[in-house]
C-alpha positions as CSV (number, residue, x, y, z in Angstrom):
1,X,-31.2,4.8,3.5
2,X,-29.7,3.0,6.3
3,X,-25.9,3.5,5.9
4,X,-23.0,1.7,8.4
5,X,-19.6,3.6,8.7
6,X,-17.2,1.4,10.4
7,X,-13.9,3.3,10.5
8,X,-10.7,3.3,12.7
9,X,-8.2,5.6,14.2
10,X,-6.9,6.2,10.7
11,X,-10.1,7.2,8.8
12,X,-12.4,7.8,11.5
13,X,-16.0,6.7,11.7
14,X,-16.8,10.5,12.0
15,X,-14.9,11.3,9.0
16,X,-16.4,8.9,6.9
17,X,-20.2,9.6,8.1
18,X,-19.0,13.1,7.6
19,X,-18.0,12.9,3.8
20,X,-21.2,10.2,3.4
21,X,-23.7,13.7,4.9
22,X,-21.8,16.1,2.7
23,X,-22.4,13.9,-0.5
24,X,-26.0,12.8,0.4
25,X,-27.2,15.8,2.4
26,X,-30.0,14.7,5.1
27,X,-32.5,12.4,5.9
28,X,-30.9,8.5,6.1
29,X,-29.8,7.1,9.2
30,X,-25.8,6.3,9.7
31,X,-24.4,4.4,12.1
32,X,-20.6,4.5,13.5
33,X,-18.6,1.7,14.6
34,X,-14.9,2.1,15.4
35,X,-12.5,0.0,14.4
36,X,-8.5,-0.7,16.9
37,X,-6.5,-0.5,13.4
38,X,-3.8,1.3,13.4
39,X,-3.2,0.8,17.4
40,X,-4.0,-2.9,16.7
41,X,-2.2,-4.6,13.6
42,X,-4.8,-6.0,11.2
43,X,-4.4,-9.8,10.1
44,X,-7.1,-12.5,8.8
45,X,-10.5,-12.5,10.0
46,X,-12.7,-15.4,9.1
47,X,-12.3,-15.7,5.1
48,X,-10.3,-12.3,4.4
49,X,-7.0,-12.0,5.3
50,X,-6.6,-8.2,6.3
51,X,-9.1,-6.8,8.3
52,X,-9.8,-5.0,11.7
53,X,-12.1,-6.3,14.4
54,X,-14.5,-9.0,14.5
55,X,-17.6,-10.5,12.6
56,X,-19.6,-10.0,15.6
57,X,-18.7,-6.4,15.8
58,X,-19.5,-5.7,12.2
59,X,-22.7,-8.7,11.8
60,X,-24.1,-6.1,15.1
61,X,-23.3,-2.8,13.4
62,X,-25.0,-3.7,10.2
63,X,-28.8,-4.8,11.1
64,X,-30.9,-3.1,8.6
65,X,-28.1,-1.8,6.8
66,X,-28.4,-1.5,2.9
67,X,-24.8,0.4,2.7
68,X,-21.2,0.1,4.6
69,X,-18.7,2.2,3.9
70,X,-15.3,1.3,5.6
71,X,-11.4,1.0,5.5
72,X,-10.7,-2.4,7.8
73,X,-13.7,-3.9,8.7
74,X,-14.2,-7.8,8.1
75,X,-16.9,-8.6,5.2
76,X,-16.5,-12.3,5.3
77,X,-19.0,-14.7,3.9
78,X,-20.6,-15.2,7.7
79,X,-21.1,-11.4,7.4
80,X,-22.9,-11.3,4.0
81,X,-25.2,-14.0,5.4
82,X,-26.4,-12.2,8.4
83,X,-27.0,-8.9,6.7
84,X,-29.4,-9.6,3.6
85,X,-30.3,-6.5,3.0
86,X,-26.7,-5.3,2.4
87,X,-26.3,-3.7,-1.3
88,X,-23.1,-1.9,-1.2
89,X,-19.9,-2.2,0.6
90,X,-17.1,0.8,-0.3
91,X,-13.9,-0.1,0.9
92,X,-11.7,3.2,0.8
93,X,-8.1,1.1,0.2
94,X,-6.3,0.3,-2.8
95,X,-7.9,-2.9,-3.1
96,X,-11.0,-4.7,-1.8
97,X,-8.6,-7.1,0.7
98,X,-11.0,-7.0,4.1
99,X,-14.1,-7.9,1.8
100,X,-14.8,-11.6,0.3
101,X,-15.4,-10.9,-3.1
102,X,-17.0,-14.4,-4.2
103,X,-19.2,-14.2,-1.2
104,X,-19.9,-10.5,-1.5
105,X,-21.0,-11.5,-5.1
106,X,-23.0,-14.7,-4.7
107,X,-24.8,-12.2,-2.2
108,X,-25.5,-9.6,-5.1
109,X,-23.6,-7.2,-3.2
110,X,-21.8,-4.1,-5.0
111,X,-18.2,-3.8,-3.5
112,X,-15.9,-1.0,-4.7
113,X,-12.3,0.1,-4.0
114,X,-10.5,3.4,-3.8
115,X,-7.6,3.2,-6.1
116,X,-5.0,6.0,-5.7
117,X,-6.3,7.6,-2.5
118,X,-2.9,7.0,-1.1
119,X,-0.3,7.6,-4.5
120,X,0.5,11.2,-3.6
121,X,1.6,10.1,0.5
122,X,3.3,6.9,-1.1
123,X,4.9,8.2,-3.8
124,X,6.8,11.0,-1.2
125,X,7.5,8.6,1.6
126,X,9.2,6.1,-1.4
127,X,10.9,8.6,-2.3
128,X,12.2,9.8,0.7
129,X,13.7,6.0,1.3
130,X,15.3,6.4,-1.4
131,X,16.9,9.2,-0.7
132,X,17.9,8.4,3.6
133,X,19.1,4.7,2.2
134,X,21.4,6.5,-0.1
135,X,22.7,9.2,1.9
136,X,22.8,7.3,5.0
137,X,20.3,9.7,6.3
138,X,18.5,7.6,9.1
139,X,21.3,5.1,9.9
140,X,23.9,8.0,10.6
141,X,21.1,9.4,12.7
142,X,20.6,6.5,14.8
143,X,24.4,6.2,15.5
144,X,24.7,9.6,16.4
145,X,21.8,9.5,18.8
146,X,23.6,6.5,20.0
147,X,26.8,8.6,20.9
148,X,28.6,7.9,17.7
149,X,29.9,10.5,15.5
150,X,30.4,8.9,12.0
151,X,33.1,11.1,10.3
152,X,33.7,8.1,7.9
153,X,31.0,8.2,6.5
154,X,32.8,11.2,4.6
155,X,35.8,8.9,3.5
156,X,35.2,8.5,-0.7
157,X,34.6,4.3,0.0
158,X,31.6,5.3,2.0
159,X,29.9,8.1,1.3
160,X,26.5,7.9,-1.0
161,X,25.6,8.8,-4.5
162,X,23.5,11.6,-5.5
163,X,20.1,11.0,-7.5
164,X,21.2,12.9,-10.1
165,X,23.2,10.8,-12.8
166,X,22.0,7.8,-10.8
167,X,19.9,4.6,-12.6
168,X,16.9,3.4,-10.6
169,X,14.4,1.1,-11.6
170,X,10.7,1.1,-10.4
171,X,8.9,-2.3,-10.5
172,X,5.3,-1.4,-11.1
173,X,4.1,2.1,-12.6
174,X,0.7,2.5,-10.9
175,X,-0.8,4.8,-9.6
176,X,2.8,5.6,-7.1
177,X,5.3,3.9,-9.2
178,X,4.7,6.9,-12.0
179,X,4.9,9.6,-9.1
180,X,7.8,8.5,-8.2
181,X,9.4,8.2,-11.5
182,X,8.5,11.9,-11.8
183,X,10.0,13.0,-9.0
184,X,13.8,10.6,-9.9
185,X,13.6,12.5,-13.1
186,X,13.4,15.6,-11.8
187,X,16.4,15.1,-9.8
188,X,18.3,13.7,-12.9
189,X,18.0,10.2,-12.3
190,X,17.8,7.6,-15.6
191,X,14.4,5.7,-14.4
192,X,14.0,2.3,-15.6
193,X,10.6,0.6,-15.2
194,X,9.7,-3.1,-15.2
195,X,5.8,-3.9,-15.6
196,X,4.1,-5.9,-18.2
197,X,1.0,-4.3,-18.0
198,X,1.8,-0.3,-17.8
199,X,1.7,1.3,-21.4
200,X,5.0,1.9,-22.6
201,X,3.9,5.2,-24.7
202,X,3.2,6.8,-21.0
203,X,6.5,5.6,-19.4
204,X,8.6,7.2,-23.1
205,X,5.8,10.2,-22.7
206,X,7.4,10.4,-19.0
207,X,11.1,10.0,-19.7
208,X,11.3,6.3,-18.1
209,X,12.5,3.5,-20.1
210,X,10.5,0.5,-20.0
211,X,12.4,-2.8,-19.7
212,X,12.5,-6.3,-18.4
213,X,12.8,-6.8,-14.8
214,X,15.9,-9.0,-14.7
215,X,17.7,-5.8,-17.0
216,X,16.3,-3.6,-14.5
217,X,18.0,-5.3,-11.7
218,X,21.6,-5.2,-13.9
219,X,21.3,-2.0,-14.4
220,X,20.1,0.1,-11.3
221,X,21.9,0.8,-8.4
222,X,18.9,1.6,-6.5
223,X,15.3,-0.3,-6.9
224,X,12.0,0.5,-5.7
225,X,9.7,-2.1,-5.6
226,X,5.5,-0.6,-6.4
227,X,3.6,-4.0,-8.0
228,X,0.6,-5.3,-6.4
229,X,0.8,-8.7,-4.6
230,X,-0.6,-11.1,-6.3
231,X,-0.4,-15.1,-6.3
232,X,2.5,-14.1,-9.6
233,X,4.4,-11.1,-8.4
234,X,4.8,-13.1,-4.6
235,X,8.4,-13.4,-3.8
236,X,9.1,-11.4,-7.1
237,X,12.4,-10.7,-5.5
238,X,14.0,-13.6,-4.5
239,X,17.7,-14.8,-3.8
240,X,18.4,-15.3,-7.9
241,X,17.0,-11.9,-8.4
242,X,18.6,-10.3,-5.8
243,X,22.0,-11.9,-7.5
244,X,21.4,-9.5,-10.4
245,X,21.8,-6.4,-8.7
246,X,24.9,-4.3,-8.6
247,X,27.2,-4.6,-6.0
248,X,26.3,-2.3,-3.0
249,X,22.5,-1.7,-4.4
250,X,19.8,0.0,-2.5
251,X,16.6,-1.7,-2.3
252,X,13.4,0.2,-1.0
253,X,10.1,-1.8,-0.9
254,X,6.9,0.4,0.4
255,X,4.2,-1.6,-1.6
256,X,4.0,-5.3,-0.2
257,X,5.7,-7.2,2.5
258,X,5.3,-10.5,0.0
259,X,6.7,-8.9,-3.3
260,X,10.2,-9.9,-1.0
261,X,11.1,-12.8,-0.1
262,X,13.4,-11.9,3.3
263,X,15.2,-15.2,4.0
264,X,18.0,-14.1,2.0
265,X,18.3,-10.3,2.9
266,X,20.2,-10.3,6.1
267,X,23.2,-12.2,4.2
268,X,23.3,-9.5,1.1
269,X,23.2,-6.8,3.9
270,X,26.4,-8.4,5.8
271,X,28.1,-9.4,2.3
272,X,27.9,-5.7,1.3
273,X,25.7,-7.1,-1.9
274,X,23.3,-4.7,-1.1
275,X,24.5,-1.4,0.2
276,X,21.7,-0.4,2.1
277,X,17.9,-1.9,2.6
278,X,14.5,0.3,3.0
279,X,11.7,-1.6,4.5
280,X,8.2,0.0,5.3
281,X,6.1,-3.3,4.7
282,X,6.9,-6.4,5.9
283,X,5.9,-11.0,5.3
284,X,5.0,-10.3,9.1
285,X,3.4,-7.4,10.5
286,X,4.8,-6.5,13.0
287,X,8.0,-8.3,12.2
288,X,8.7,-11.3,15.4
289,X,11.4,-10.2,18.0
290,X,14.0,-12.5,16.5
291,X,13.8,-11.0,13.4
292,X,17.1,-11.3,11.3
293,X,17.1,-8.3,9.8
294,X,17.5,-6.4,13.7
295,X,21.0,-7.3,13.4
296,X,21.9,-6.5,9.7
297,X,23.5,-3.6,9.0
298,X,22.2,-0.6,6.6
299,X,18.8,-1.4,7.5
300,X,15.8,1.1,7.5
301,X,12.8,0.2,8.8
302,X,9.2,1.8,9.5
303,X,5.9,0.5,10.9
304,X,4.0,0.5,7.4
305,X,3.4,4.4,7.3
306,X,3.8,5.2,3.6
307,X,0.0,5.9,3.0
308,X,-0.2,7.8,5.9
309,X,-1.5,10.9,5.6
310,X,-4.2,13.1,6.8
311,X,-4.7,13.7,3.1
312,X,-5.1,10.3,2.6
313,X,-7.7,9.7,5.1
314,X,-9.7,12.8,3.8
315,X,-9.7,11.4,0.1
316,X,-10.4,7.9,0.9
317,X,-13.5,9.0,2.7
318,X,-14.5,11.1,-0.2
319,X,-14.1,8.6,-2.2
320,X,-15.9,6.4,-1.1
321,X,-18.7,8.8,0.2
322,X,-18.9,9.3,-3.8
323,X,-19.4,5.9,-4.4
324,X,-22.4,6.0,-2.1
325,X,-24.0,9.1,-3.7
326,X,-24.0,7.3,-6.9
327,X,-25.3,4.2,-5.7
328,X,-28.2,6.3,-4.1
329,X,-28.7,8.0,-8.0
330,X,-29.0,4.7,-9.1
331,X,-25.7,5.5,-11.2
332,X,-22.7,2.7,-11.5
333,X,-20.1,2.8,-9.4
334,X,-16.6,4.4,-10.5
335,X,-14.7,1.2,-9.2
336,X,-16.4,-1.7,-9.2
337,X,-14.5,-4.7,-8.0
338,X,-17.0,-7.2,-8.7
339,X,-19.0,-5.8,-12.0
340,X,-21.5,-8.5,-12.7
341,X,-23.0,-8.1,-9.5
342,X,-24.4,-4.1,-10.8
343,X,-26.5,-5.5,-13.5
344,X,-28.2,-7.8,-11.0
345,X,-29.5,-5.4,-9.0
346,X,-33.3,-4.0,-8.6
């Protein structure tokens, strides 16, 4: 079997041909291609939206391929029409986002998805903005890096409020959203959760209460936003919602730069409606150099690292290695985002 690993400087080529020979053992002939992501943002690419590198690249890499197994690369529809003899693509990410999944399908090609390779490196970094955002952490950092020793910081008005005893509500319990609700609880924190499709016996089983989102953002002085982007949760968070919250509420967001909609951050920042903001993802990556939010105050932002991990990139390249091995058993996939293309297959 001719298998393509196109990986970047996050999940390395080598370390996905590596996990693809420990899973299949000998004899099939894999072929690297590296990929600029991180070092290069990713953006669209023909018909997919997030990818790394170009058709060409990819269309070169694959000839006579019948797998790829990759984190960034593009699988448009031009790229299912030059390689034919493609069968499987295994994205290791969250979601399938670099691959065209109508094309993929009307080509009878298998694509899968790595679900939770990232929740244990999420769910710590989410937590950890939680937890500078409320204690001034990384903001009286900067300053005093900056020559400016904050000692009011410690007057009563300003200073931050401990975890414990604290409300926060998690919008989305995934794979990272439960984590983190673990984690709150065990720091005494009442966890609130807003998501329509998590089972409310797990969240009680947990300790979270499960409740509308607009409740949520009444009652929690800090939220944390973990949905996936979709055409319905885009802008989730917009100028009413934002009206909701508490005055002087923390808001983290380390799932999706669209779940926000930024236009009216900047004035809840300077109005003191929201006490502090944590940013890790972002409507534009990277964000323009007039970008409001430079000049806000409270603001803590980071170039999209949550997921990043060296655990991570080890686990998304087992998983998807597995994928492959089950493929070559003739066995279904674990995660199959396109399902009706399995049963087609010789």
């Amino acid at each position: 079997m001719h298998i393509l690993a196109a990986g970047d400087h996050f999940v390395g080529p080598g370390l996905l041909a590596g996990a693809v020979r420990a899973e299949l053992g000998g004899g099939h002939e894999i072929t690297e291609l590296a990929l600029p992501w991180p070092v290069e943002p990713f953006g669209p690419v023909g018909t997919v939206l997030e990818a790394s590198g170009t058709e060409a690249q990819v269309i070169e890499a694959l000839a006579g391929a019948e797998v790829a197994v990759t984190q960034m690369a593009p699988f448009t529809k031009s790229v299912f029409a030059a390689a034919p003899g493609l069968k499987l693509v295994s994205v290791c990410r969250g979601g399938p986002v670099n691959v065209d999944l109508a094309a993929a399908t009307e080509a009878g090609v298998a694509v899968t998805y790595a679900p939770g390779r990232n929740a244990g490196a999420a769910a710590e970094f989410a937590v950890g903005m939680i937890l500078a955002a409320m204690r001034r952490i990384a903001t009286s950092s900067a300053e005093l890096l900056r020559g400016a020793w904050r000692g009011d910081y410690y007057a009563y008005d300003q200073t931050g409020l401990e975890l414990g005893g604290t409300t926060v509500g998690l919008v989305g319990y995934g794979a990272i959203g439960s984590r983190v609700a673990k984690v709150l609880l065990a720091f005494g924190a009442e966890v609130l959760v807003a998501d329509p499709f998590a089972d409310p016996a797990a969240i009680a089983a947990d300790g979270a209460h499960l409740v509308g989102l607009d409740e949520l953002l009444r009652r929690s002085y800090v939220v944390s936003l973990h949905a996936r982007l979709t055409e319905q949760t885009r802008h989730l968070i917009d100028a009413s919602k934002l009206a909701l919250l508490p005055e002087g509420a923390v808001l983290v967001n380390t799932a999706r730069g669209g779940l926000l909609d930024y236009a009216p951050l900047p004035e809840a920042l300077r109005s003191g409606k929201l006490g502090a903001l944590a940013l890790d993802v972002y409507d534009v990556e990277p964000p323009p150099a007039d970008w409001a939010l430079r000049e806000a105050p409270n603001v803590i932002a980071t170039p999209h690292l949550a997921g990043a991990s060296r655990q991570t990139a080890e686990r998304a390249a087992a998983i998807v290695a597995a994928e492959v091995g089950r493929y070559a058993r003739g066995e279904r996939p674990a995660n199959l985002a396109n399902p009706e293309v399995f049963g087609r297959q010789p």
